[in-house]
C-alpha positions as CSV (number, residue, x, y, z in Angstrom):
1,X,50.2,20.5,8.6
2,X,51.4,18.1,11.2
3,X,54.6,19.0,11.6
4,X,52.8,20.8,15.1
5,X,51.2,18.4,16.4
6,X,53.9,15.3,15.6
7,X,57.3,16.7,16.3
8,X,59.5,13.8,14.4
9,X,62.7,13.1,16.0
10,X,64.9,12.3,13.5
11,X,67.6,10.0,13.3
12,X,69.3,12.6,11.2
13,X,71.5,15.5,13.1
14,X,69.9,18.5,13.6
15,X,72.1,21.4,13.8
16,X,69.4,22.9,16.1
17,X,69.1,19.8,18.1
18,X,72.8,18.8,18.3
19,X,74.6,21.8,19.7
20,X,75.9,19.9,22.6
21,X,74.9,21.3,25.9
22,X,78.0,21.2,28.4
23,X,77.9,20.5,31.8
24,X,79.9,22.3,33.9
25,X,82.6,19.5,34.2
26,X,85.7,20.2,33.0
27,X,88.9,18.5,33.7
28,X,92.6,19.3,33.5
29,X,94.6,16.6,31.1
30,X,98.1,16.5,29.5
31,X,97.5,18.5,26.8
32,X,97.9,21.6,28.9
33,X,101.2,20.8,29.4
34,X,102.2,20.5,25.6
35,X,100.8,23.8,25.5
36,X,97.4,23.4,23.8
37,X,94.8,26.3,24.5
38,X,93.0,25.9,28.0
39,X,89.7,26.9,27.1
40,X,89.9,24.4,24.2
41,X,91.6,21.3,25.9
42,X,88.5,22.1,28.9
43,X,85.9,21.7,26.3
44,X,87.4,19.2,24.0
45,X,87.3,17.0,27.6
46,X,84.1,18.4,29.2
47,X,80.9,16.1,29.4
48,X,77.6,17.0,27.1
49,X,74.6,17.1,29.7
50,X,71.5,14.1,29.6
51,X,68.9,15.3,26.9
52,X,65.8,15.8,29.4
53,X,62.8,13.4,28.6
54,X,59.7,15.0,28.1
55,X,56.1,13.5,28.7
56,X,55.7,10.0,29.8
57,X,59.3,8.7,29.2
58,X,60.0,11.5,31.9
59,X,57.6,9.9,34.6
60,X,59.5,6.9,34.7
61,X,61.8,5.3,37.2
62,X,64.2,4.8,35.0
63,X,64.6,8.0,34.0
64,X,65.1,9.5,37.5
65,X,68.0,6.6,38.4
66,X,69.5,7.2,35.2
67,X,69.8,11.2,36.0
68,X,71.4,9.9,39.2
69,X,73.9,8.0,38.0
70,X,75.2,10.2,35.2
71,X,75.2,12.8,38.3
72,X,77.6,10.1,40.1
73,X,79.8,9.6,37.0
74,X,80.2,13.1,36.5
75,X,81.5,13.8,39.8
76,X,83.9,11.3,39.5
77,X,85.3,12.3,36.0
78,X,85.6,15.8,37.8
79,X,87.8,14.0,41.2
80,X,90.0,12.4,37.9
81,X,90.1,13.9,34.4
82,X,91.8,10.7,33.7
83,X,89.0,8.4,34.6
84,X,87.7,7.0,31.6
85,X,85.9,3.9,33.1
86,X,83.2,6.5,33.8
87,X,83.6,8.5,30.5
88,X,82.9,4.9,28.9
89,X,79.5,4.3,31.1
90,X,78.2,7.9,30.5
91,X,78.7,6.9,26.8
92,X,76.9,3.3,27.2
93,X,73.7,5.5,29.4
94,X,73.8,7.8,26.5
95,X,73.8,5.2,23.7
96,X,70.7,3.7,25.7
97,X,69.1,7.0,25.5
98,X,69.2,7.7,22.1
99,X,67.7,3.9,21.7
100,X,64.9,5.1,24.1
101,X,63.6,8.7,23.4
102,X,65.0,8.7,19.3
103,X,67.5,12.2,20.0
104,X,70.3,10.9,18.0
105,X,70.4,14.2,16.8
106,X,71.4,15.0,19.8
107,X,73.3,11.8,21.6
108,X,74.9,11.1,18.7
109,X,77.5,14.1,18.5
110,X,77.6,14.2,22.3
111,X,78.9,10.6,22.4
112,X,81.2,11.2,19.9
113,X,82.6,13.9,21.9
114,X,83.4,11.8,24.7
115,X,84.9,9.3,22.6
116,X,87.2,11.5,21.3
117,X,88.2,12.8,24.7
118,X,88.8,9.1,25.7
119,X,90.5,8.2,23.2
120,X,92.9,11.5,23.9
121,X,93.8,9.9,27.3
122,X,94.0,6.5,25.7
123,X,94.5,5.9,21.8
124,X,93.8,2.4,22.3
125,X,90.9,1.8,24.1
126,X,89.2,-1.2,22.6
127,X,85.6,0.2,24.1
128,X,86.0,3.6,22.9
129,X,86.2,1.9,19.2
130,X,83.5,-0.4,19.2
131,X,80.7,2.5,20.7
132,X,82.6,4.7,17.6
133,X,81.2,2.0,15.1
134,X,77.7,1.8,17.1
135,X,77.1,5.2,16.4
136,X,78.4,5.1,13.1
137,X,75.8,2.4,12.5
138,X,73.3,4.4,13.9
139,X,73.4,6.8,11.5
140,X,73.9,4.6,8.5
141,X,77.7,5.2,7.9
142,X,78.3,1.3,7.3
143,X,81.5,0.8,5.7
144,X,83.0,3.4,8.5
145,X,80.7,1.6,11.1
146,X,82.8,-1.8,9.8
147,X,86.4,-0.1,9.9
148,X,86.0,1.0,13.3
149,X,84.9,-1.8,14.8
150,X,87.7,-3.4,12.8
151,X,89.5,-1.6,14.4
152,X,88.5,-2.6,17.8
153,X,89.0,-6.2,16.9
154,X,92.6,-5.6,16.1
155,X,93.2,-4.2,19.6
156,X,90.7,-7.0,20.9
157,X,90.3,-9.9,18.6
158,X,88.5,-11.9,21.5
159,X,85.5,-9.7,22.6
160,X,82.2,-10.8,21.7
161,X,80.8,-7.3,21.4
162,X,82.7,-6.1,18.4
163,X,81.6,-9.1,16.5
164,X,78.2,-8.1,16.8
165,X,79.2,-4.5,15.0
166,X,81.1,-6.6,12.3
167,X,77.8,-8.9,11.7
168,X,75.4,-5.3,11.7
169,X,77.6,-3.9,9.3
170,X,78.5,-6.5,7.4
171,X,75.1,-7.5,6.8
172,X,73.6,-3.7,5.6
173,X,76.6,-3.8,3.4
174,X,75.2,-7.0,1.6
175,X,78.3,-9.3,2.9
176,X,75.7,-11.8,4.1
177,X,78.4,-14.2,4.6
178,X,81.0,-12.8,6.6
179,X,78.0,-11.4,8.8
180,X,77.6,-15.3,9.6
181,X,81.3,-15.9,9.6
182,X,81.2,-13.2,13.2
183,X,78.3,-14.6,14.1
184,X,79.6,-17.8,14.0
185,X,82.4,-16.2,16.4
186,X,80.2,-14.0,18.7
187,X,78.6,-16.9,19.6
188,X,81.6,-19.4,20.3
189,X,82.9,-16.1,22.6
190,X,79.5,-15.3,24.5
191,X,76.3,-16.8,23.8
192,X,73.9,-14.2,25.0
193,X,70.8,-11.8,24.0
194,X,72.9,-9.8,21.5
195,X,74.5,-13.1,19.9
196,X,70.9,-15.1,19.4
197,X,69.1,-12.0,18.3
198,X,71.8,-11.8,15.7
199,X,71.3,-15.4,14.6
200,X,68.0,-14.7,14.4
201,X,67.9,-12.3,11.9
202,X,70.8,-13.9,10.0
203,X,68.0,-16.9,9.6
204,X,65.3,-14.8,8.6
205,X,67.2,-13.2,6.1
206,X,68.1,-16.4,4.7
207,X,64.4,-17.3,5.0
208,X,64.5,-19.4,8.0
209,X,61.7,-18.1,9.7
210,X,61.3,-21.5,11.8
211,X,65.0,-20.8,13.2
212,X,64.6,-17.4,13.8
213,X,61.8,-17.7,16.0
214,X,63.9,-20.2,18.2
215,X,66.9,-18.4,18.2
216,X,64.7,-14.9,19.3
217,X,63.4,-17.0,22.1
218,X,66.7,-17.7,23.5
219,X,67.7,-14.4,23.5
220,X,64.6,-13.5,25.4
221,X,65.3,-16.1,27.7
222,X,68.6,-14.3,28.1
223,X,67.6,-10.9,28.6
224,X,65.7,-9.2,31.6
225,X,61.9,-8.6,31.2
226,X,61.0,-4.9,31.8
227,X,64.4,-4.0,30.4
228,X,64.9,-2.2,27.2
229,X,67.1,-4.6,25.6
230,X,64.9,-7.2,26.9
231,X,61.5,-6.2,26.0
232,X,63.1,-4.7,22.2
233,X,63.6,-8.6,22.0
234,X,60.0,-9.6,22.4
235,X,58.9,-7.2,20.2
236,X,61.2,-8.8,17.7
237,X,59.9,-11.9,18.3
238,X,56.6,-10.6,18.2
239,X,57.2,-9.1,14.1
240,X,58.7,-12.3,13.0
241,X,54.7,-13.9,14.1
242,X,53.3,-10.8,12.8
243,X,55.6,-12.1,9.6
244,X,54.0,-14.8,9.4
245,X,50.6,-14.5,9.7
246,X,50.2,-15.5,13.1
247,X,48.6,-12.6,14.7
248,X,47.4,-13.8,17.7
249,X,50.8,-15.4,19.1
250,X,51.6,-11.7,17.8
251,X,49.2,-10.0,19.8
252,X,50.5,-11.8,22.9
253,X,53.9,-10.9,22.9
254,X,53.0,-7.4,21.9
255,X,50.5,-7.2,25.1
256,X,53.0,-8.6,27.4
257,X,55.5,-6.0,26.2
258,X,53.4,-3.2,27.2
259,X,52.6,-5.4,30.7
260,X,55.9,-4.9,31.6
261,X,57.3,-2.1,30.5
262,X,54.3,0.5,30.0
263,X,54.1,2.7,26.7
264,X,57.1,0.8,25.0
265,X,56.7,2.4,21.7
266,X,57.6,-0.6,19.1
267,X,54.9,-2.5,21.2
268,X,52.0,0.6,20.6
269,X,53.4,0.2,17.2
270,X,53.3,-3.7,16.9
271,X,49.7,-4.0,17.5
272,X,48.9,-1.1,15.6
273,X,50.3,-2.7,12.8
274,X,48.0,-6.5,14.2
275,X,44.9,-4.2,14.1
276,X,46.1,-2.6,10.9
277,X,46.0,-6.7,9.4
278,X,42.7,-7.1,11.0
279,X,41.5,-3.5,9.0
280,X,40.8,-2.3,12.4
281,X,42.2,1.1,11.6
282,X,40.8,3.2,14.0
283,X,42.2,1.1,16.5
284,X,45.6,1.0,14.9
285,X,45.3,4.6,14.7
286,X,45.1,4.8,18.1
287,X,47.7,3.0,18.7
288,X,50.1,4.5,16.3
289,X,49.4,8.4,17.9
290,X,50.0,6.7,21.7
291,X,53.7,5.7,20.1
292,X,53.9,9.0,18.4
293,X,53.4,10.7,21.9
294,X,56.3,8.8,23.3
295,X,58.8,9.2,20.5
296,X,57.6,10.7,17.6
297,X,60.1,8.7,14.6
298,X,59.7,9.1,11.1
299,X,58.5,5.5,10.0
300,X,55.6,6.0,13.1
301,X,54.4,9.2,11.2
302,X,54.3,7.5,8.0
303,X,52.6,4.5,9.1
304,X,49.8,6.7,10.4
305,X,49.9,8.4,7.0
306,X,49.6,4.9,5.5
307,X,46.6,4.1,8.1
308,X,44.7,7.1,6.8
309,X,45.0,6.1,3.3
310,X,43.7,2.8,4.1
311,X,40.7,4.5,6.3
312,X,40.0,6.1,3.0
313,X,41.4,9.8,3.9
314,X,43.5,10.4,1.0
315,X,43.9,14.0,2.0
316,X,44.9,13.7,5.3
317,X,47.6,10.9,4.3
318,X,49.0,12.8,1.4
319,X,49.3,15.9,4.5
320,X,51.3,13.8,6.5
321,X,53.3,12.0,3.9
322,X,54.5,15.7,2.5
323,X,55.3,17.2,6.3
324,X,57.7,14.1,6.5
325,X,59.1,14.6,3.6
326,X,59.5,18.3,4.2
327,X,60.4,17.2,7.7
328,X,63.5,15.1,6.2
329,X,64.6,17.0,4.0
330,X,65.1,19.9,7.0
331,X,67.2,17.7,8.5
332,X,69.4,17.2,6.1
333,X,69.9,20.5,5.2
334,X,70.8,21.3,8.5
335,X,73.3,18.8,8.6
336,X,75.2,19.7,6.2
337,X,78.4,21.0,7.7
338,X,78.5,19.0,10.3
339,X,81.4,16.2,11.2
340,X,78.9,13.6,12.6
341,X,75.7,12.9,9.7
342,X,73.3,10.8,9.6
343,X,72.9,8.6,6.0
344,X,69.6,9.7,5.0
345,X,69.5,8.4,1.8
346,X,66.8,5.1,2.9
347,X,65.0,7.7,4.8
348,X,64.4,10.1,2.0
349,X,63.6,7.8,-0.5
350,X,60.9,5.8,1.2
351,X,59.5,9.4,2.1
352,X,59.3,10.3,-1.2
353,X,57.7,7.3,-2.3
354,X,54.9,7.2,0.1
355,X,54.6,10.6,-0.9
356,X,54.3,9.3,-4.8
357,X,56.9,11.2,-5.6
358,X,58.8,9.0,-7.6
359,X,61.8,10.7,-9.6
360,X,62.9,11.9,-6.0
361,X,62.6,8.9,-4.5
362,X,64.4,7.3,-7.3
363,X,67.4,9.8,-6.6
364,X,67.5,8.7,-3.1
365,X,67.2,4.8,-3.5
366,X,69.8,4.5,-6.1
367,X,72.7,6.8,-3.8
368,X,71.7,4.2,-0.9
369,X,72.2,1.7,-3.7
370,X,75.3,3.0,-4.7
371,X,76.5,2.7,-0.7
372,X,75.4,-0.6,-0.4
373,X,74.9,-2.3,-4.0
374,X,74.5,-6.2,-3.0
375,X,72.2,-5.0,0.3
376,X,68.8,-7.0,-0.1
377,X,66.7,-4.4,1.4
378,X,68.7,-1.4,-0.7
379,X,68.0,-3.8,-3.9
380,X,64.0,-3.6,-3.3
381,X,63.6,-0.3,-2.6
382,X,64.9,0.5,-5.9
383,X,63.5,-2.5,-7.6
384,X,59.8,-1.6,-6.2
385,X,60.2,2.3,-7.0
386,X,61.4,1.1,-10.4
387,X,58.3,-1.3,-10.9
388,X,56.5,1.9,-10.1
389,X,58.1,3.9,-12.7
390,X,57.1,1.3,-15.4
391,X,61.1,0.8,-15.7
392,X,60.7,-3.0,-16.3
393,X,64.7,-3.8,-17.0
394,X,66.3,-1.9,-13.6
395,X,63.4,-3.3,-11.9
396,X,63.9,-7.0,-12.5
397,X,67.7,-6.6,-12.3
398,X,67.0,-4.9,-8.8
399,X,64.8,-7.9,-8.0
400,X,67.2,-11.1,-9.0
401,X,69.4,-9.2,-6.2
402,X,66.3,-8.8,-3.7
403,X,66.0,-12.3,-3.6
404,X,69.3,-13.1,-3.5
405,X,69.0,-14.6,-0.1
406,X,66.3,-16.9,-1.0
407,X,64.5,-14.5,1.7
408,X,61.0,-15.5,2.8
409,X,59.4,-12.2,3.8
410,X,55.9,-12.3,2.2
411,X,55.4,-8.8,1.0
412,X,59.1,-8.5,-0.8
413,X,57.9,-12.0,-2.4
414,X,54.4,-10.6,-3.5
415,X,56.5,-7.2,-4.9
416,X,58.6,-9.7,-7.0
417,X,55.7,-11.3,-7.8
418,X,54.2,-8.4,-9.3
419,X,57.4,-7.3,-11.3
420,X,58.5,-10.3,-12.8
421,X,55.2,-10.5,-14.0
422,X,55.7,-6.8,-15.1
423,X,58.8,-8.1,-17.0
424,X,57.0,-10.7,-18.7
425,X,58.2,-13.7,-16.4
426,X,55.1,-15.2,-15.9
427,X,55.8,-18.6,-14.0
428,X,58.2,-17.3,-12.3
429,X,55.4,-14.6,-10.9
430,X,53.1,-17.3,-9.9
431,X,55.2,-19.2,-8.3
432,X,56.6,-16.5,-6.2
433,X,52.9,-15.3,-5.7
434,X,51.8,-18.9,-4.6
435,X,55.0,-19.0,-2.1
436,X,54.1,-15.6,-0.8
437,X,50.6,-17.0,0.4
438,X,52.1,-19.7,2.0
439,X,53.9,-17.5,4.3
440,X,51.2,-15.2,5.2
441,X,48.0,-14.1,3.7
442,X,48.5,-10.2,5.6
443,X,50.2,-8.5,2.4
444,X,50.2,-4.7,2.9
445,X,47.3,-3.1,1.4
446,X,49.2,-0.4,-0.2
447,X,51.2,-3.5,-2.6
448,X,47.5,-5.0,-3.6
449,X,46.2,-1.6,-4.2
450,X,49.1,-1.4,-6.8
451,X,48.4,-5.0,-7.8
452,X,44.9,-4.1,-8.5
């Protein structure tokens, strides 16, 4: 079992995880006057304490400033109860962490809990909204993810930030073009890291690879090297070289990542997943278990799993793939009675299929599916799990969707490949399969295997 040695930090919310630890902060409001219970109104309005960092991610810098100034904020939200400038910024350092050490479990309640309580002393608060449909994206509720920050827009119509929740959402619901529609309008408001990273996906989705790459180098350009934000953007820019089949330019960006800001995970991971191409997989391995000992996600776990396969250890990748399954599906047990879950459905499902456990992972694709039926990515999972299954009709029907975008990705095009010709459509195959080599002759081992 792994589960010991690679604790996986979910993005679902565990029950264990998420009772939210209070500070002793509490502050007086005007519910006590309407006569609400003082114990309750002191908690309802009391602020959930910083996660502590373990291991590396507590030896940095950053870490120790960051303890500082939630210190600072606290203190003032305890001089004024009514201060919710500072409930806002504990919420934005909070957000960051859960980006940084992967306890959503935890952040993700405790940030809702202060959005509540700033919402309380002001029902209209444009930024309380907007970080209410960031978290909500976080945990895969879309379509409330999009009414919140809806909401925000109509308090706010002329903030850049709440376009950039309408384009997430809007784009994991499959409404590719309203997603460019708010991107159209993030951009005309602020043109900045958050708006070109945006375009860039947008392009690549659309199977612009060309325009992506320049549009992820602007918003590199924009950003601050070292920083979070900023170095999340070169890795981005790194995958859409990896993407292509340029490994080296890859390689660079991935390297000069880590330069900067030491044991960034996505970097470990990005040349894991260059030496992984190159069938250097005891390197990759490496380099996988030195992001695992960072932040230990789901998706990292698997890809070691997958790297063991590849090695030729089909034991000790079927041993991982069932600890995350029986790892997810934990999680989602113990969330079941709480008011702020985590979508798992994705999750599950590509579990269950690395795990070649294919009804289950069936059952989980198609209630993602169900959530977000014209999604691309939604449309492949089930499309690939269904060319698995030998279940030629729901995978082509799943396919025409995948491809819907006229997406460029080489390894969805090689899948296609592989069930059209499944279905019988044999040009159709080839020329997808012939497109697919043009963008990049890295396809995942795991799809040829299946080809073979």
């Amino acid at each position: 079992m792994i589960k010991n040695k690679y604790f996986i930090t979910m993005l679902f919310v565990s029950m264990a995880i998420a009772a939210v630890v209070l500070t002793s902060v509490s502050c007086n409001t005007n519910a006590e006057a309407k006569g609400i219970n003082k114990s309750r109104t002191e908690n309802m309005f009391a602020i959930p304490a910083l996660f502590e960092r373990e291991g590396k991610l507590a030896q940095t810098t950053e870490w120790q400033k960051t303890k500082e100034k939630v210190a600072e904020l606290i203190q003032k939200v305890a001089a004024n109860s009514g201060d919710v400038k500072s409930r806002l910024q504990i919420a934005t350092i909070y957000m960051t962490e859960a980006r940084i050490t992967g306890q959503r479990g935890y952040y993700d309640p405790a940030i809702y809990k202060m959005l509540d309580a700033v919402l309380a002393l002001d029902s209209k608060n444009f930024e309380a909204y907007v970080y209410k449909a960031s978290v909500k994206m976080s945990q895969h509720q879309f379509a409330e993810g999009k009414l919140l920050a809806e909401k925000a827009k109509s308090i706010n119509p002329d903030n850049a930030y709440v376009y950039g929740m309408l384009i997430d959402a809007n784009v994991e619901l499959g409404n590719y073009q309203d997603a460019i529609s708010m991107s159209d309008k993030m951009q005309s408001l602020k043109p900045s890291l958050e708006a070109y990273s945006r375009v860039s996906y947008l392009r690549e989705i659309f199977g612009d690879y060309a325009g992506a790459k320049e549009a992820m180098k602007m918003a590199l350009a924009a950003g601050i090297p070292g920083s979070e934000s900023g170095e999340w953007t070169r890795v981005a820019l790194a995958d859409l070289y990896l993407n292509t089949g340029e490994l080296d330019s890859a390689e660079m960006l991935y390297k000069t990542s880590l330069e900067v800001r030491p044991d960034f995970p996505n970097a470990e991971i990005g040349i894991a997943k260059i030496e992984k191409a190159r069938k250097n997989y005891d390197s990759a391995i490496a380099h996988t278990e030195a992001a695992i000992r960072i932040v230990s996600e789901a998706p990292y776990v698997s890809l070691l799993a997958e790297l063991y396969l590849l090695k030729g250890d089909k034991n000790k990748a079927a041993e991982i793939n069932n600890d995350v399954v029986e790892l997810l599906e934990k999680a989602e047990k113990e969330q079941s009675n709480s008011t702020s879950k985590h979508n798992g459905n994705k999750e599950l499902a590509t579990a269950y299929l690395n795990a070649n456990k294919l009804d289950k992972a069936m059952e989980y694709a198609q209630n993602d599916l169900k959530l977000r039926p014209e999604n691309i990515d939604a449309n492949e999972l089930v499309a690939w799990i269904a060319y698995l299954k030998n279940n030629k009709a729901l995978a082509k029907s799943c396919a025409d969707k995948m491809l819907a975008t006229n997406t460029m990705n080489a390894a969805t095009l090689y899948k296609a490949a592989l069930i059209y010709k499944q279905a019988g459509d044999i040009a159709k195959s080839e020329s997808l399969m012939a497109i697919s080599a043009t963008v990049s002759k890295y396809i995942d081992e795991k799809i040829i295997m299946v080809a073979k």
